[in-house]
C-alpha positions as a printed NumPy array, in Angstrom:
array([[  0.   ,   0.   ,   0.   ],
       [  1.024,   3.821,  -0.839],
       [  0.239,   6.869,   1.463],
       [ -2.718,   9.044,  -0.208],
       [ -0.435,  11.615,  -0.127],
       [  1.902,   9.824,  -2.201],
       [ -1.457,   8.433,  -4.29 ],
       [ -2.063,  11.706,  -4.867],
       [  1.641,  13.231,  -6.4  ],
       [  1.366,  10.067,  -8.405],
       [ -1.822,  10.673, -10.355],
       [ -1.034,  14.861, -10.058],
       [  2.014,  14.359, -12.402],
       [  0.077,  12.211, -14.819],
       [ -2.691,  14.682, -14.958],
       [ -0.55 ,  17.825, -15.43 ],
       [  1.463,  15.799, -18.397],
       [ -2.218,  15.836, -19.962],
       [ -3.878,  18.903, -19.254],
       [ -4.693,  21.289, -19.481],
       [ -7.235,  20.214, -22.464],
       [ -7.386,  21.409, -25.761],
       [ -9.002,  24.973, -25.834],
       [-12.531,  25.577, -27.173],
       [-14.494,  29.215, -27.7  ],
       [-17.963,  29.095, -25.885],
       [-20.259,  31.469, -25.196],
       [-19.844,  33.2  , -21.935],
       [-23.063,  32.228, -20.149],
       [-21.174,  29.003, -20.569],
       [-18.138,  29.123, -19.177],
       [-18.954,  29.916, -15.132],
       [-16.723,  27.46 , -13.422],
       [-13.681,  26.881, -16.417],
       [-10.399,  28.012, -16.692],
       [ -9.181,  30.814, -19.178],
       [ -7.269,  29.196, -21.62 ],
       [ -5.85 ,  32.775, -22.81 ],
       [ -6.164,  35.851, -21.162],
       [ -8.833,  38.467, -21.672],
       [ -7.471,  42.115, -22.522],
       [ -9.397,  45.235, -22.193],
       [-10.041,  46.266, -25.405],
       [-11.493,  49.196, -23.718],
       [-10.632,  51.367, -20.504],
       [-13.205,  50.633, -17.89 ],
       [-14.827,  52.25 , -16.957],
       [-15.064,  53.973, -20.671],
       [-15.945,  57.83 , -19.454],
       [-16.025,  59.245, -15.986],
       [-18.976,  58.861, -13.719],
       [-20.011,  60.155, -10.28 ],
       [-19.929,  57.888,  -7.387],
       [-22.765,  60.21 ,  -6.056],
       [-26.058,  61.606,  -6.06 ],
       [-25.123,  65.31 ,  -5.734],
       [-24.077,  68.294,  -7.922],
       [-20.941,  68.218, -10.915],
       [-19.317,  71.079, -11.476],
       [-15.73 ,  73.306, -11.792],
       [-13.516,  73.02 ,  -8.763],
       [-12.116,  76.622,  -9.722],
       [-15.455,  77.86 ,  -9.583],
       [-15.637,  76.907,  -5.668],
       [-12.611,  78.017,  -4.328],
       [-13.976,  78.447,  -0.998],
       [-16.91 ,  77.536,   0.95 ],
       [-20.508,  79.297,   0.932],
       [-20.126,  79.948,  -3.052],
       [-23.32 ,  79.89 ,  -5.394],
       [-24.049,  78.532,  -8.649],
       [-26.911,  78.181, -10.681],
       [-28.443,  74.517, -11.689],
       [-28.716,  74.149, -15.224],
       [-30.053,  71.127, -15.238],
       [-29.658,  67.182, -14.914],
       [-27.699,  64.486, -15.232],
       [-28.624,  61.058, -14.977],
       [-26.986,  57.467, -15.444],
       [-27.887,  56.884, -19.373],
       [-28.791,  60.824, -20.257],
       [-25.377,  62.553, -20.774],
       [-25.412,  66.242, -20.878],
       [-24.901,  67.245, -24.512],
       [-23.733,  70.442, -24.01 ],
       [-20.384,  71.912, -21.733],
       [-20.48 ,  73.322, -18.757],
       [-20.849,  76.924, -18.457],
       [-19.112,  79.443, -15.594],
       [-21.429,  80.151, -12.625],
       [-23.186,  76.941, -13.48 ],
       [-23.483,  73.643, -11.838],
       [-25.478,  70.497, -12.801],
       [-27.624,  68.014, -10.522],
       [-26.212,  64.572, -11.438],
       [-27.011,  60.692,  -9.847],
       [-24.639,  57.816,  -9.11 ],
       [-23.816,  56.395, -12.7  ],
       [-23.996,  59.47 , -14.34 ],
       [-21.456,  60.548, -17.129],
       [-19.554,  63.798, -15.74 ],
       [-20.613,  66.465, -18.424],
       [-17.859,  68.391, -20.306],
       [-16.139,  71.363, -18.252],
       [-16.709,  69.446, -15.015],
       [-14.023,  67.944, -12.746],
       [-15.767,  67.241,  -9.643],
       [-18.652,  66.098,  -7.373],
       [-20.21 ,  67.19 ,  -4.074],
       [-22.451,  64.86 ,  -2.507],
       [-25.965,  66.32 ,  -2.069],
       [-25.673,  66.211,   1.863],
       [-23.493,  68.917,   1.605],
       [-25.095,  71.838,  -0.783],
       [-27.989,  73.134,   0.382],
       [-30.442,  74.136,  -2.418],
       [-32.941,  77.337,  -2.859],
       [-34.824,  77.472,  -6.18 ],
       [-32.545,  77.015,  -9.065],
       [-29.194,  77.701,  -6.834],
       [-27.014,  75.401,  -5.   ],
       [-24.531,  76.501,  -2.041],
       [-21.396,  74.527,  -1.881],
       [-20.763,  74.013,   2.228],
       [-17.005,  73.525,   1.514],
       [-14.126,  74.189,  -1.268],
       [-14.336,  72.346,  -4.072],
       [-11.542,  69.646,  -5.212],
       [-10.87 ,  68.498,  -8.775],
       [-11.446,  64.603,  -8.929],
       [-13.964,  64.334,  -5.888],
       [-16.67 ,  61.756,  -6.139],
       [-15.416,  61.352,  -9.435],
       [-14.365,  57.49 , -10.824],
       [-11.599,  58.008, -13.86 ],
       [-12.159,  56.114, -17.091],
       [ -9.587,  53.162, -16.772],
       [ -9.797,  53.419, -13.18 ],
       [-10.675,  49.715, -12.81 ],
       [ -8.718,  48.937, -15.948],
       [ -7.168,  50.719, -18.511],
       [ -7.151,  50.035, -21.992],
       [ -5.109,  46.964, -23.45 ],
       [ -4.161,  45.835, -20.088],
       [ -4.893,  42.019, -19.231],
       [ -8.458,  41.877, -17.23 ],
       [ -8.175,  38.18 , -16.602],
       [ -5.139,  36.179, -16.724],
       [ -5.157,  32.459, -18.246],
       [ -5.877,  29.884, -15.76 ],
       [ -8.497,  32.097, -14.349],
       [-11.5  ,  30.684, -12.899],
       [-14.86 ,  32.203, -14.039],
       [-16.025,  32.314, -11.037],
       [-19.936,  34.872, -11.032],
       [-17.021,  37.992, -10.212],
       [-15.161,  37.292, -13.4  ],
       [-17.948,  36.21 , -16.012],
       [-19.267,  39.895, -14.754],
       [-16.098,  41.281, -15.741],
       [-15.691,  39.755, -18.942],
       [-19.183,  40.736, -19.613],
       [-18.275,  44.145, -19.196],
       [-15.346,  43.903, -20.926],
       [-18.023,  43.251, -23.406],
       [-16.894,  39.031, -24.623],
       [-19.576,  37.582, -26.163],
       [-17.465,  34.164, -26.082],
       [-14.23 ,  33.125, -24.267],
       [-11.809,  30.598, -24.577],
       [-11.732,  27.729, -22.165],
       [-10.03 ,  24.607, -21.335],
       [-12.227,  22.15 , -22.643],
       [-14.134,  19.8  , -20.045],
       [-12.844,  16.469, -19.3  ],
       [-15.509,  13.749, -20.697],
       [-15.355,  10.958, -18.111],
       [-16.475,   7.53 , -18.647],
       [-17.925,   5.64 , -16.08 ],
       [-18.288,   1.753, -16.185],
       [-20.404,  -0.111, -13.059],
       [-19.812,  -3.502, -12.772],
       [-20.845,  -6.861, -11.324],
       [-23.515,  -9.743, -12.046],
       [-25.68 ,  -7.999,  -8.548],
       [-26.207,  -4.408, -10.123],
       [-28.738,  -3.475, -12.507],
       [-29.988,  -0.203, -13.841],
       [-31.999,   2.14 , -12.34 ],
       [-35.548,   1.943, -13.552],
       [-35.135,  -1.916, -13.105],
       [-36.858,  -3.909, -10.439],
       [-33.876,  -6.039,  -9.214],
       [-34.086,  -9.663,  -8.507],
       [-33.502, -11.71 ,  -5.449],
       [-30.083, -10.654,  -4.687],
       [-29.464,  -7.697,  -6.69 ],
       [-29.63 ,  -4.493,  -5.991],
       [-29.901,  -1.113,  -7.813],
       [-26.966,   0.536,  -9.356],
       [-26.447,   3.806,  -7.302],
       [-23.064,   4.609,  -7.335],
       [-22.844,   5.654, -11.091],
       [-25.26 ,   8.276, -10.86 ],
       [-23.879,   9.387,  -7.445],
       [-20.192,   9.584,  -9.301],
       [-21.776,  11.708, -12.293],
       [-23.474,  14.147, -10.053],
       [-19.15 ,  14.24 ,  -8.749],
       [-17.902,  15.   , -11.62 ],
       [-20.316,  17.116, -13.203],
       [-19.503,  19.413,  -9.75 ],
       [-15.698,  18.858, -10.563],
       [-16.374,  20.282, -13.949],
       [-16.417,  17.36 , -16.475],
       [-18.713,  16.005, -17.941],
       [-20.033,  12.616, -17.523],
       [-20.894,   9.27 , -19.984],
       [-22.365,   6.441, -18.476],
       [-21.031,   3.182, -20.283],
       [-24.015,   1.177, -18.242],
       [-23.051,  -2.486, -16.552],
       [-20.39 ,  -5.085, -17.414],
       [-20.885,  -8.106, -16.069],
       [-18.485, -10.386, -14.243],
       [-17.011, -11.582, -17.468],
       [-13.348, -11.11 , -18.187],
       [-14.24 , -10.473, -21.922],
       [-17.123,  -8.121, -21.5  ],
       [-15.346,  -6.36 , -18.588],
       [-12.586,  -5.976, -21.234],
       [-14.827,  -4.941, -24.272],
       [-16.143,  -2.483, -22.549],
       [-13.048,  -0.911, -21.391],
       [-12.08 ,  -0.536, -24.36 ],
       [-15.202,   1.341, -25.354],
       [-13.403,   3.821, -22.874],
       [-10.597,   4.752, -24.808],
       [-12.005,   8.374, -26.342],
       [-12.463,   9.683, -22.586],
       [-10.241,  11.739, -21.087],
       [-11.095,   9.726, -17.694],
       [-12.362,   6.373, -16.514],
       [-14.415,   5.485, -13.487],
       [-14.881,   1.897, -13.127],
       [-16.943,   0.588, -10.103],
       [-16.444,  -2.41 ,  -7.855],
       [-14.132,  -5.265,  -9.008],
       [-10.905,  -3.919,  -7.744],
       [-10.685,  -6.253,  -4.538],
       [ -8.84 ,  -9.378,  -3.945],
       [-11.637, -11.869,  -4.111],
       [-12.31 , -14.212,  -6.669],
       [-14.655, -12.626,  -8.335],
       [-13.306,  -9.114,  -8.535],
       [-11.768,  -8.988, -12.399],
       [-11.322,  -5.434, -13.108],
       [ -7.375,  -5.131, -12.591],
       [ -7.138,  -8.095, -14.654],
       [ -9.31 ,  -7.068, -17.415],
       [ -7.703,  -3.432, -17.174],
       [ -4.329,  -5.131, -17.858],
       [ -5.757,  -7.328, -20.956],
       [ -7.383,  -3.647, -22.364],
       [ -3.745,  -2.473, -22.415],
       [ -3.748,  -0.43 , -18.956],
       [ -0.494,   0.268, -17.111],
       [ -1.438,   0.163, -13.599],
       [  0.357,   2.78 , -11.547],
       [ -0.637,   1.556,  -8.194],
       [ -3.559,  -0.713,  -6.513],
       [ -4.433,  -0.044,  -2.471],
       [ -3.834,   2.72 ,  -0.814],
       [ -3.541,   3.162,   3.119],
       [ -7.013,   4.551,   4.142],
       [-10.099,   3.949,   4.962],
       [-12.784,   4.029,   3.289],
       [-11.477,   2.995,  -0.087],
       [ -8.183,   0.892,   0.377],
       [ -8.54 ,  -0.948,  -2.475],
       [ -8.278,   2.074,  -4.885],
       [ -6.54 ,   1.403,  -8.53 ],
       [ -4.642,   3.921, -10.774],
       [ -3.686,   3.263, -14.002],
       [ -3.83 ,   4.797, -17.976],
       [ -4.785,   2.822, -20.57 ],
       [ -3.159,   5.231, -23.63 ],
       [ -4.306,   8.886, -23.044],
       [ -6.827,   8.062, -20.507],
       [ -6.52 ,   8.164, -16.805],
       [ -8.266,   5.773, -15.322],
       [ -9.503,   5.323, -11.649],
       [-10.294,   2.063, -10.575],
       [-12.934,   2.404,  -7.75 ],
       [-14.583,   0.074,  -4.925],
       [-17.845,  -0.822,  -5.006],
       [-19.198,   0.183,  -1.54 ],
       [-20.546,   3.772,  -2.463],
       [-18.629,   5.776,   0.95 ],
       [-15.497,   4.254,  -0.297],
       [-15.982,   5.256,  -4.05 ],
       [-16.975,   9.023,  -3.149],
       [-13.958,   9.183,  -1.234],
       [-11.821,   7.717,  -3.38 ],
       [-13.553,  10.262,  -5.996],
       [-13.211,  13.232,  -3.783],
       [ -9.363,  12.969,  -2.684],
       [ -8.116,  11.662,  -5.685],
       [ -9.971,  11.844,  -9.364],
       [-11.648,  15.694,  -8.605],
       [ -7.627,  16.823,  -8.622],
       [ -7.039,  15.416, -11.977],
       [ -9.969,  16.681, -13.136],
       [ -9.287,  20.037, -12.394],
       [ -5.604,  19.892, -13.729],
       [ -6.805,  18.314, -16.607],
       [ -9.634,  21.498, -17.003],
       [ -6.677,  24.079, -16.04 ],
       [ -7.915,  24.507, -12.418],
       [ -5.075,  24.089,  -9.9  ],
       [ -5.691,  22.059,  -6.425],
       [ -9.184,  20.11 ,  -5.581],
       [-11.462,  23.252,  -5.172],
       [-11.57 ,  22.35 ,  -1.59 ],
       [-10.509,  24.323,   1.466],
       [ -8.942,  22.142,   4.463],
       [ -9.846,  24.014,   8.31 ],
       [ -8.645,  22.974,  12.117],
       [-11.367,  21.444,  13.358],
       [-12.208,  19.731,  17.128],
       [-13.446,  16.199,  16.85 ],
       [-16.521,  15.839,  18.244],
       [-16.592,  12.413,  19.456],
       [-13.347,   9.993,  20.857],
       [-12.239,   7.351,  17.57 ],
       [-10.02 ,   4.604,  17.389],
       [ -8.846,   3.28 ,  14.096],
       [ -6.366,   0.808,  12.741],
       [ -2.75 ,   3.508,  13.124],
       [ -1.253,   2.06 ,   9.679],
       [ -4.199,   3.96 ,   7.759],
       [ -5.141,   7.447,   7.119],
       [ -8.954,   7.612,   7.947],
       [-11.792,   9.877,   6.423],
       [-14.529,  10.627,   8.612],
       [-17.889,  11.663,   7.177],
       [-19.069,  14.512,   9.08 ],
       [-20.754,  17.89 ,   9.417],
       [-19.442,  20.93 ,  10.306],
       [-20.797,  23.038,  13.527],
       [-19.507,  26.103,  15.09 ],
       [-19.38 ,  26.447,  19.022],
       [-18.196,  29.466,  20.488],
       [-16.457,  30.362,  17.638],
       [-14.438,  26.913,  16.797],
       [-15.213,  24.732,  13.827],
       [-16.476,  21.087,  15.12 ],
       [-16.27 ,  17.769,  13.018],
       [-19.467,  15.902,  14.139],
       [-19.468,  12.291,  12.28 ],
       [-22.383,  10.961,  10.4  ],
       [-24.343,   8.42 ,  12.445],
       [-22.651,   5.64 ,  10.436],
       [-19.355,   5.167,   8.976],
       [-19.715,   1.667,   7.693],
       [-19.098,   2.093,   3.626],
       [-21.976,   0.227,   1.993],
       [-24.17 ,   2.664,   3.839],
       [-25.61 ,   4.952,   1.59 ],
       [-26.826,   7.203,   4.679],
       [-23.094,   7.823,   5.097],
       [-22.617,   9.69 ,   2.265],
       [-25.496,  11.913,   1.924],
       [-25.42 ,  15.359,   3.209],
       [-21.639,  14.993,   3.883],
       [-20.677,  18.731,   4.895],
       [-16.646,  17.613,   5.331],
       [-14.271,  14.838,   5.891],
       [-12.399,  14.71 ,   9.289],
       [ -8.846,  13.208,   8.551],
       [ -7.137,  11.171,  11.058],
       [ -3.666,  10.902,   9.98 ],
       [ -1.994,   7.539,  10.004],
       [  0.521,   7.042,  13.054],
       [ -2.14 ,   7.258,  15.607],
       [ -4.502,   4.957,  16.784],
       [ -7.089,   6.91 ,  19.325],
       [ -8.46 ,  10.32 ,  19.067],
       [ -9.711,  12.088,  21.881],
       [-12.889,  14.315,  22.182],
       [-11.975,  17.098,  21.101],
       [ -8.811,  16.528,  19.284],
       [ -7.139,  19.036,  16.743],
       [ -7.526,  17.283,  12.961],
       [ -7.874,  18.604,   9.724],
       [-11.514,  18.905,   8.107],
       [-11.67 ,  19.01 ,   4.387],
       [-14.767,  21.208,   3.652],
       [-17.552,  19.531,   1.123],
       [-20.49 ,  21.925,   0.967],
       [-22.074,  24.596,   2.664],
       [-23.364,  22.507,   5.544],
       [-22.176,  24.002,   8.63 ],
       [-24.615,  24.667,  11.381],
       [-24.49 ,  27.658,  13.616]])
């Protein structure tokens, strides 16, 4: 068996020799969640004229060189009605948040502080050149690079590009991944199984995975035990950027998928890894394609998914790291565990008197499909130790939004 950590380097440096993928234009309502595969230039300043930052009065700073001084309102600006004309000595112009500063201007006063009587306004203080006033190129000038490659369009930066005014941007294309259930006890959802089968769950739970780690799914349906089938429809595989296959990957008898990897043409990297759930966990590529071979027991198969395959995904899509932030978190109940593995404790995520808690799931036993819904983090209990007090220190690698006041 390998360390995850070492797991993990080992199917990083395979990724990164692949991605990131091919780039592809799409339209930008599209791309929320990709990586820039170029960056974005301004191929305007922005913003394009100067605005006020306030509802209030535009006019000459060397008209107001001192407090108490009078000028006349000719009128008003607002955010889409430029004044067409230039502003005139003695004069001053009631403008709103938005609006463009009219010619001859250089400043704003807020309206708090001119008091108004008919058509005149009374500046309460001096006036300054550049007050309440936001510069065109301010944010960003002209030419300069808005977005660097390997940007995530995250809602901030599609808004930017938007008003950078791309109608389409270029992207790392998704990763398509392939996923392959197998075993003669599974059958399709939509199915009434027979005595001793069960529904096939874990495929649907692993595309829901990767469709949140930004690829994009294909489900290659069942293979049955069968050394030949299992291989066949490998092979169907081989135009994916990734495969999932499910189940097989043990040491019993009847678990063929290493074997009928092998016969496809995969090099396997490495099979086990130290940890729990999800020890036996397969690596390989079979030509271009990563693949992940992953236990059957659904807990053990998210995991595996989570710490392992959502990385490569995202280095394949030009997205560095797994997406996922790692806190200090108390534990909130005492564990043992075998001390040669690393373990990963579904849990949720509390707060109590300001400190993050790890509360685990109900159940931790791996065929449970209770144990891996709602999962708001994983509580990691490093190998090298066999019992964890209440309230121990650990990591907590954050899921979802699921923490509880």
């Amino acid at each position: 068996m390998i360390s995850p950590a070492e797991a993990l380097d080992r199917i990083l440096a395979q990724a990164r020799r692949l991605g990131p993928l091919e780039s592809e234009r799409v339209p930008l309502a599209d791309a929320a969640g990709r990586a820039l595969a170029a960056p974005l230039r301004a191929r305007a300043p922005l913003p394009s004229f100067a605005t006020s930052t306030m509802d209030g009065f535009a006019f000459r700073a060397a008209q107001v060189p001192r407090p108490g001084v009078r000028l006349r309102v000719a009128g008003t600006v607002a955010a889409g009605h430029p004044w067409r004309g230039t502003l005139r000595p003695g004069t001053c112009l009631r403008i709103f948040t938005g609006a463009p500063l009219p010619r001859g201007a250089d400043g704003v006063e807020m309206q708090e502080r001119v008091a108004v009587s008919g058509a005149e306004a009374r500046f309460e203080r001096a006036g300054e050149a550049g007050r309440f006033v936001r510069p065109p190129g301010s944010d960003v000038v002209r030419g300069a690079v808005a977005l660097p490659a390997g940007t995530r369009l995250d809602p901030g930066a599609i808004g930017l590009a938007a008003a950078l005014g791309f109608v389409r941007v270029p992207v790392a294309r998704r990763p398509v991944v392939a996923i392959l259930a197998t075993g003669d006890e599974v059958v399709p959802l939509g199915r009434r199984p027979g005595l001793g089968q069960i529904i096939e769950s874990n495929a649907h739970a692993l595309a829901a995975a990767v469709r949140e780690a930004g690829g994009e799914p294909r489900l290659l349906g069942i293979a049955p035990d069968r050394p030949a089938a299992l291989r066949r429809a490998i092979v169907r595989a081989r135009s994916a950027d990734v495969l999932l296959t499910i189940g097989g990957v043990s040491v019993g008898e009847r678990d063929l998928v290493r074997g009928a990897l092998a016969d496809a043409g995969a090099a396997i990297d490495f099979w086990r890894v130290a940890m729990r759930p999800g020890k036996p966990l397969l690596f390989g590529r079979l030509a271009r394609t990563l693949v992940f071979g992953l236990p059957g027991n659904p807990a053990s198969a998210l995991v595996g998914f989570e710490l392992f395959a959502r990385p490569a995904l995202r280095a394949l899509g030009g997205l560095p790291g797994s997406g996922r932030i790692v806190i200090r978190a108390r534990l909130d109940t005492p564990q043992a565990k075998p001390p040669e593995l690393a373990v990963y404790l579904r849990s949720r995520v509390v707060s109590r008197h300001g400190e993050a808690w790890v509360v685990p799931l109900r159940t931790q036993v791996s065929g449970d499909l209770t144990s891996t819904a709602d999962v708001g983090a994983f509580a990691v209990l490093p190998a090298g130790r066999a019992r964890f007090a209440r309230g121990a220190s650990v990591e907590a690698i954050v899921l979802g939004p699921s923490a509880e006041g």
